[in-house]
MMTF fields as JSON, N, C-alpha, C and O atoms, coordinates in Angstrom:
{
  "mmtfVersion": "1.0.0",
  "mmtfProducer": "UNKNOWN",
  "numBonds": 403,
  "numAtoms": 404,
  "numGroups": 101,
  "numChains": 1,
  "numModels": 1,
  "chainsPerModel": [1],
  "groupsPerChain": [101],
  "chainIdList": ["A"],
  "bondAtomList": [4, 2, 8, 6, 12, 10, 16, 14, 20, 18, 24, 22, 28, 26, 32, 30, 36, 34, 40, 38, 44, 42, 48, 46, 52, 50, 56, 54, 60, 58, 64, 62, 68, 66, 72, 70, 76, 74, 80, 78, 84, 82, 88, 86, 92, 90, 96, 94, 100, 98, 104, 102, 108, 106, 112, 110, 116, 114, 120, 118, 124, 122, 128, 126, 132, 130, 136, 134, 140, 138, 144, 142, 148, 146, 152, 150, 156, 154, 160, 158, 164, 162, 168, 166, 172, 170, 176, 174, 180, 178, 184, 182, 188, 186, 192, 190, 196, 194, 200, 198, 204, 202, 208, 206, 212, 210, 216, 214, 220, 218, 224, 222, 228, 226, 232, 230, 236, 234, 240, 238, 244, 242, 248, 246, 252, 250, 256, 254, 260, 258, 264, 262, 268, 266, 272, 270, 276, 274, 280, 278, 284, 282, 288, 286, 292, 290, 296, 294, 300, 298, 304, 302, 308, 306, 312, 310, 316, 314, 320, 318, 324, 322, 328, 326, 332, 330, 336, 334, 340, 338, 344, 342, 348, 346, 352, 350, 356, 354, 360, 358, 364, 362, 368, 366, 372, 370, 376, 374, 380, 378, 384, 382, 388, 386, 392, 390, 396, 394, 400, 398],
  "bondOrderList": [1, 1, 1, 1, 1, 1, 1, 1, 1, 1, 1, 1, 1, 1, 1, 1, 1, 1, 1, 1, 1, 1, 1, 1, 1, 1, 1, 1, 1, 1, 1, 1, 1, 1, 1, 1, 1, 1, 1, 1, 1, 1, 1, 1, 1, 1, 1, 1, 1, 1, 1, 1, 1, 1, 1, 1, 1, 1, 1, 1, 1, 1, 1, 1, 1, 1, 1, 1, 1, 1, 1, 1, 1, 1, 1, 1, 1, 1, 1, 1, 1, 1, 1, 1, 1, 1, 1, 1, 1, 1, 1, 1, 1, 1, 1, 1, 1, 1, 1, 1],
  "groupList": [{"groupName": "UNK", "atomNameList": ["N", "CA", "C", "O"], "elementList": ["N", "C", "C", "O"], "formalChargeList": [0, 0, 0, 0], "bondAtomList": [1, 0, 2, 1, 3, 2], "bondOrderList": [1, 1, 2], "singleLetterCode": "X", "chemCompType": "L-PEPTIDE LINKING"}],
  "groupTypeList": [0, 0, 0, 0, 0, 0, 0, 0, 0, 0, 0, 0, 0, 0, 0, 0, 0, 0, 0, 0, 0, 0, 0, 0, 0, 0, 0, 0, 0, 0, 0, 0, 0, 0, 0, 0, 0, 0, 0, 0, 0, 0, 0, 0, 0, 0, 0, 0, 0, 0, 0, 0, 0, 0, 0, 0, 0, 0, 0, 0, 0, 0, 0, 0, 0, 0, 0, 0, 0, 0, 0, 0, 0, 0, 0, 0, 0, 0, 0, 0, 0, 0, 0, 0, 0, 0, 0, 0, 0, 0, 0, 0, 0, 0, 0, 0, 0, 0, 0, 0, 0],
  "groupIdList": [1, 2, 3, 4, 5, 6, 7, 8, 9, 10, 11, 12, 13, 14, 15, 16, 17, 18, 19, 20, 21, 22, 23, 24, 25, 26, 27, 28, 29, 30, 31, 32, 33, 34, 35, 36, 37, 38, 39, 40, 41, 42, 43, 44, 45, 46, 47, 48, 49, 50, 51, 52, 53, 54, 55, 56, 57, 58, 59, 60, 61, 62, 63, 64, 65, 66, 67, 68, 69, 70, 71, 72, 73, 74, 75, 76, 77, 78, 79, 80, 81, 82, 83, 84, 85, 86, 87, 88, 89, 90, 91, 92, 93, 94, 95, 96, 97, 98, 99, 100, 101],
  "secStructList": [7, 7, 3, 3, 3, 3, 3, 3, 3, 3, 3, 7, 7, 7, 2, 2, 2, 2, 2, 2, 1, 7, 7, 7, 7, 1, 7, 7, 7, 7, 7, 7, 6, 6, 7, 7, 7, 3, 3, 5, 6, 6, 5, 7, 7, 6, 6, 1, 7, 2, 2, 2, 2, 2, 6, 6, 2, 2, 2, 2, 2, 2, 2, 2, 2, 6, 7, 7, 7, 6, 6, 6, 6, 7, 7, 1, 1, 6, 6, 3, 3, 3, 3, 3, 7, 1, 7, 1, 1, 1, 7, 3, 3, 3, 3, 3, 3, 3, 3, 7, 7],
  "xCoordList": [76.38, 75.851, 76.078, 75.89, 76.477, 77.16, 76.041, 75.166, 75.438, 74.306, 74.732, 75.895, 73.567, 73.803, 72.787, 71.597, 73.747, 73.146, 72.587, 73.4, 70.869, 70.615, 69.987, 68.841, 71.189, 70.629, 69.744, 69.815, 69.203, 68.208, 69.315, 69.246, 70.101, 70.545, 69.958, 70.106, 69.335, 68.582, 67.214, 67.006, 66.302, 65.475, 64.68, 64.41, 64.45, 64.341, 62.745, 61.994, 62.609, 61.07, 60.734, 61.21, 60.274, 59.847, 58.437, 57.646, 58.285, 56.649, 56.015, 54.791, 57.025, 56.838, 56.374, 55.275, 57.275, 56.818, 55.572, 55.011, 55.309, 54.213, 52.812, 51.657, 53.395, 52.172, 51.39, 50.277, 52.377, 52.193, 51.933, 51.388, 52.377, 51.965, 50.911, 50.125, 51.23, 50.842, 49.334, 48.834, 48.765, 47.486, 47.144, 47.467, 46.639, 46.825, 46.87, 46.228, 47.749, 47.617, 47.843, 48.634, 46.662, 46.394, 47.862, 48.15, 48.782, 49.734, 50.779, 50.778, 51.865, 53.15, 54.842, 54.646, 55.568, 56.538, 56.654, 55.979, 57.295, 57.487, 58.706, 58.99, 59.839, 61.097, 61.721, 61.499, 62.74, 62.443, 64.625, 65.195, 65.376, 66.851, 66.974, 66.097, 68.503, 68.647, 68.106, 68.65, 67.192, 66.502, 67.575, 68.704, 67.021, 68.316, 67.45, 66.464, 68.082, 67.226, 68.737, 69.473, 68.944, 69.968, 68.846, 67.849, 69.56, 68.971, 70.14, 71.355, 68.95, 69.685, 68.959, 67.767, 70.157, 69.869, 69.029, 68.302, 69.878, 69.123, 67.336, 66.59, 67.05, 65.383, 64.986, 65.148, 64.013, 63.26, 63.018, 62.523, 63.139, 62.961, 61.457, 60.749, 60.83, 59.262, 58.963, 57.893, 59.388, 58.924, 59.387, 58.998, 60.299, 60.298, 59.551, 58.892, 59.74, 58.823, 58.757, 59.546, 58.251, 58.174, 59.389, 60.537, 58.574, 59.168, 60.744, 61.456, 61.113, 62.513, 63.006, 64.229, 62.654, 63.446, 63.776, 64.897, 62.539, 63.232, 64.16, 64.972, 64.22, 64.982, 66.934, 68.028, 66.684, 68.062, 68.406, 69.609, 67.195, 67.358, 68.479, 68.879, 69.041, 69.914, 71.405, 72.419, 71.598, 72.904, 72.462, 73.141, 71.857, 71.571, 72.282, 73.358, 71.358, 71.985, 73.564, 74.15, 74.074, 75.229, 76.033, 76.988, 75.827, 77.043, 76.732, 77.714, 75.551, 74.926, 75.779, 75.917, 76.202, 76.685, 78.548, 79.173, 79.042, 80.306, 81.098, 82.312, 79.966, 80.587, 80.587, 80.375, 80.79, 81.229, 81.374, 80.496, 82.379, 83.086, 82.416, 82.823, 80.894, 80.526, 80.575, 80.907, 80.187, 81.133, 82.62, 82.995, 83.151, 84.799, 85.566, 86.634, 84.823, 85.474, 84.468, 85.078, 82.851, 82.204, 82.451, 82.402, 82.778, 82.812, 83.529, 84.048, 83.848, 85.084, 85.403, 86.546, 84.469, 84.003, 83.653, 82.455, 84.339, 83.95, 82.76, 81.919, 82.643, 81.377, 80.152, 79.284, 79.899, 78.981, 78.179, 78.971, 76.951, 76.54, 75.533, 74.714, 75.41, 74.16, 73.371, 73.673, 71.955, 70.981, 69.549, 69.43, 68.794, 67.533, 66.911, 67.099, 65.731, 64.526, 63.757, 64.171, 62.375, 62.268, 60.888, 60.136, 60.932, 59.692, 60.064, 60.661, 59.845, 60.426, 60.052, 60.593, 58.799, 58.277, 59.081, 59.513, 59.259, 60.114, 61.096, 61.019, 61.986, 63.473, 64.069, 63.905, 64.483, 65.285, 66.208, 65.827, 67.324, 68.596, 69.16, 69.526, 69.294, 69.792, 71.807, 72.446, 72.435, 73.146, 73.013, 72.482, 73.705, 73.398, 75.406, 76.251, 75.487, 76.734, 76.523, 75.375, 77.725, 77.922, 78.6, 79.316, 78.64, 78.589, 78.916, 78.251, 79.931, 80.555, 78.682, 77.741, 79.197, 78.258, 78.487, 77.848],
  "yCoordList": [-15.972, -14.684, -13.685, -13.993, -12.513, -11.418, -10.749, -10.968, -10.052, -9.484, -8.096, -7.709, -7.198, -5.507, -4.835, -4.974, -4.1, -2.967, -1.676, -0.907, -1.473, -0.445, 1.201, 1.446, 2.054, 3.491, 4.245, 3.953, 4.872, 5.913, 7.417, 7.823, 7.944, 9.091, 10.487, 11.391, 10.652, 12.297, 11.365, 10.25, 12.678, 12.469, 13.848, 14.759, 13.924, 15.568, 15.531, 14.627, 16.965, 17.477, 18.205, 19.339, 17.959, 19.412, 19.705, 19.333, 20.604, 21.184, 21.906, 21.977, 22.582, 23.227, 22.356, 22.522, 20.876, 19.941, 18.88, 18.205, 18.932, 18.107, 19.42, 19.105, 21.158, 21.424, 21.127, 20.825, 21.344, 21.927, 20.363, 20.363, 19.2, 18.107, 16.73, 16.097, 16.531, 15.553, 15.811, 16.923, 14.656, 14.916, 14.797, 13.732, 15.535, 15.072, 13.621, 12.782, 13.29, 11.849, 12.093, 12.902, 10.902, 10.491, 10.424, 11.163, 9.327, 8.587, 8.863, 8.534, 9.318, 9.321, 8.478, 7.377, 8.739, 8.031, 7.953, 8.854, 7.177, 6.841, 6.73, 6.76, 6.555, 7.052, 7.684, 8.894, 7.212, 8.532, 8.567, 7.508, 9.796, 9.767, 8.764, 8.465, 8.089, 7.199, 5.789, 4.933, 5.461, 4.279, 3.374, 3.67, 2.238, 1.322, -0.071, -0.254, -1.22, -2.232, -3.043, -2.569, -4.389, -5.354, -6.601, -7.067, -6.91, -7.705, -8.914, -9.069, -9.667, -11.556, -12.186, -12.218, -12.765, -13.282, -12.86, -13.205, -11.782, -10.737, -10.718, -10.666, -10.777, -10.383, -9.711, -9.834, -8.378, -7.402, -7.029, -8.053, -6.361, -5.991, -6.171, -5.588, -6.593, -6.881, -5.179, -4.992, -4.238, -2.856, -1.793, -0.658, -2.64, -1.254, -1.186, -2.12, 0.182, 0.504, -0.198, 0.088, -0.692, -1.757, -1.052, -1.435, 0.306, 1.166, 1.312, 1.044, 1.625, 1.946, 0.672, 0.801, -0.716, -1.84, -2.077, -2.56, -1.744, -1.815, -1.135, -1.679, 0.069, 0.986, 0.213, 0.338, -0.366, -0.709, -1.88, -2.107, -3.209, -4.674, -5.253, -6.342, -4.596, -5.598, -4.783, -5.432, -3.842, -3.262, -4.375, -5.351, -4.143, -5.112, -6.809, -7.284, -7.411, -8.287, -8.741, -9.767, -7.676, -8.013, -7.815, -8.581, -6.602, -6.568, -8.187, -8.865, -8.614, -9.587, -11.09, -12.105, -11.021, -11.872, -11.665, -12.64, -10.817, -10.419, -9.575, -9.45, -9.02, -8.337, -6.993, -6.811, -6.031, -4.395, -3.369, -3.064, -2.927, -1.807, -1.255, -1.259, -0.524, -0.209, 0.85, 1.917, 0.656, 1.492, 2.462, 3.572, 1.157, 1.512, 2.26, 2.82, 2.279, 2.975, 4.373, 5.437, 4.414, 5.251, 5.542, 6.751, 4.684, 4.593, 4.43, 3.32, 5.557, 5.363, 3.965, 3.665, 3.289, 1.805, 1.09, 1.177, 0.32, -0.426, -1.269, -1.354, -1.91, -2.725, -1.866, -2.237, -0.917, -0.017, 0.98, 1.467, 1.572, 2.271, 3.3, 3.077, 4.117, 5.345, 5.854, 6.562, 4.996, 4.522, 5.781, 6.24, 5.981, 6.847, 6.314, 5.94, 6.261, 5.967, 6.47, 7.597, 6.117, 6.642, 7.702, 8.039, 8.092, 8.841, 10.355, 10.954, 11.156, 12.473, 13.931, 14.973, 13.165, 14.664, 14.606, 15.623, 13.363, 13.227, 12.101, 11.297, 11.939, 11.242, 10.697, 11.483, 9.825, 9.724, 8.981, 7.916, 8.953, 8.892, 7.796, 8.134, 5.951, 4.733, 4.826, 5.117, 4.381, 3.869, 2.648, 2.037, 2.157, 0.297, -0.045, 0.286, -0.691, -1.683, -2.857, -3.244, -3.948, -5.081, -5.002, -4.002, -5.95, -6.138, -7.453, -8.467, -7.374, -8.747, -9.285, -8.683, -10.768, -11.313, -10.917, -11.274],
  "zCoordList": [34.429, 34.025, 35.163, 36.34, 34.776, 35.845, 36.51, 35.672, 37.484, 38.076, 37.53, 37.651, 36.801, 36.428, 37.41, 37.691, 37.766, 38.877, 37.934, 37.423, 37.715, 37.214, 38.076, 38.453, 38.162, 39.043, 38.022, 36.828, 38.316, 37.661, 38.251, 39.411, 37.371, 38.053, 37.778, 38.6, 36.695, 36.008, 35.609, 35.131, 36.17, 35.333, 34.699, 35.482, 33.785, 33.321, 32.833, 32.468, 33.012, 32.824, 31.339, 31.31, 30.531, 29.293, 29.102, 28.236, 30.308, 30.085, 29.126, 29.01, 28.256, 26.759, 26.093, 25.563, 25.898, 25.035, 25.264, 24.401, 26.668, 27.108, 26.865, 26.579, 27.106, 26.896, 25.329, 24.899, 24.965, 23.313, 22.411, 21.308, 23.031, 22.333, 22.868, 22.164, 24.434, 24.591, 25.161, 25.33, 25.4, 26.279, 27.656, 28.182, 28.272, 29.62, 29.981, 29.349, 31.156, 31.651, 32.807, 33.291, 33.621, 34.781, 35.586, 36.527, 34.993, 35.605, 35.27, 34.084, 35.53, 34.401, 35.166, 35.681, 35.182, 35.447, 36.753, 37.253, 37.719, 39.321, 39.659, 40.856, 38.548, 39.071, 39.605, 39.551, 40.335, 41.189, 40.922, 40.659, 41.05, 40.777, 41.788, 42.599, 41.658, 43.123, 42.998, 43.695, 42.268, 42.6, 42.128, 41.735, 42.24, 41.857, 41.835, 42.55, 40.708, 40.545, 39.941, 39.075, 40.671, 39.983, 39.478, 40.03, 38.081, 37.089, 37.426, 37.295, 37.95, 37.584, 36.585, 36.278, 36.082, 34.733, 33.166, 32.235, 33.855, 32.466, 32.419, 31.442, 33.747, 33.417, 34.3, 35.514, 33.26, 33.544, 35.478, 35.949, 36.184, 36.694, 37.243, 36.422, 38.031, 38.257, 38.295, 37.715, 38.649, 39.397, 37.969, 37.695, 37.291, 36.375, 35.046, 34.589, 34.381, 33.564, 32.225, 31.325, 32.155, 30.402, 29.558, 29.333, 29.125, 28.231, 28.329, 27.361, 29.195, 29.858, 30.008, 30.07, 30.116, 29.512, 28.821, 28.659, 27.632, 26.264, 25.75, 25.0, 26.023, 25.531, 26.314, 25.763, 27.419, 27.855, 27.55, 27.424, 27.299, 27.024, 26.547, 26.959, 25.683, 24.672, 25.403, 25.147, 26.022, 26.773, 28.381, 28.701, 28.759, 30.635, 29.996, 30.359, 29.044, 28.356, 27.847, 28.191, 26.931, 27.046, 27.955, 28.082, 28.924, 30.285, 31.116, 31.422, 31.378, 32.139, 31.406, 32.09, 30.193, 29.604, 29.411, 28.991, 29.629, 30.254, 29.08, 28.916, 28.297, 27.123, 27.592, 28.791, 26.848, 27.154, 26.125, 25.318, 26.194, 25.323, 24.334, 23.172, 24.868, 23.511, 22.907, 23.422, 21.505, 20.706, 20.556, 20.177, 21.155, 20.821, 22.026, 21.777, 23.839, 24.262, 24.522, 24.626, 24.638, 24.918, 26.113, 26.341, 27.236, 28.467, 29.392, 29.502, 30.479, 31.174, 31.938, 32.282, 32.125, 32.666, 31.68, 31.413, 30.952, 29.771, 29.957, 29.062, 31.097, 31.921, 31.895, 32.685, 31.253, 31.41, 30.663, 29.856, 30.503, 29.883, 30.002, 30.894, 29.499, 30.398, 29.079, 28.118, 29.589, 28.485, 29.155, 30.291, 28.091, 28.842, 28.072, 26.914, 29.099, 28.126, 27.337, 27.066, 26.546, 25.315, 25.311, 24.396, 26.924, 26.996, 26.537, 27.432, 25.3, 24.945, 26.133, 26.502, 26.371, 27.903, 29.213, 29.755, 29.692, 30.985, 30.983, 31.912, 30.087, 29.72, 31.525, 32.457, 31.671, 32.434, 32.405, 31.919, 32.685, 32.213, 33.151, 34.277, 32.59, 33.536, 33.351, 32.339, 35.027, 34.801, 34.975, 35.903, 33.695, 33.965, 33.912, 33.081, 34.982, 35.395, 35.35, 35.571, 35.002, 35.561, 36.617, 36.685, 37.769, 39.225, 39.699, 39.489, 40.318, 40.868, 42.112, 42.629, 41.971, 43.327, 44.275, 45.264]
}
């Protein structure tokens, strides 16, 4: 199984949409651009966000398993994909690679 290197490169703000819909919260995301987390053996990250796994699980998985090309050539790096997670107020945007040892 191949090791995937996941960067956090954007992460974006919508204070219109957090004013106008959500409710205040204590805690919100800790990502920070830059961060970076490699997945062995296709499992979860101890430090990252539940939510934002799921949203990448089944792409970390197949690069981790030596598959690629998805959908036909989305990607200038076939080994690769640029997944965000599923928070709509502050989105942030993963690159996930496969990665030699």
């Amino acid at each position: 199984m191949k090791k995937v290197r996941i960067t956090a490169i954007r992460k974006a703000c919508y204070r219109d949409l957090m004013a106008k819909y959500e409710n205040p919260i204590e805690h919100a995301c800790d990502v920070c651009e830059g961060q970076q987390w490699i997945v062995v053996d296709g499992e979860k990250p101890h430090d990252m966000c539940d939510s934002a796994w799921e949203s990448m699980q089944s792409f970390v998985s197949e690069l981790a398993n030596g598959g690629g090309n998805f959908y036909d050539g989305w990607m200038k790096n076939p080994h690769s994909a640029m997944i965000s997670c599923n928070d709509g107020f502050r989105p942030v945007s993963f690159y996930i690679e496969a990665i030699e040892d």
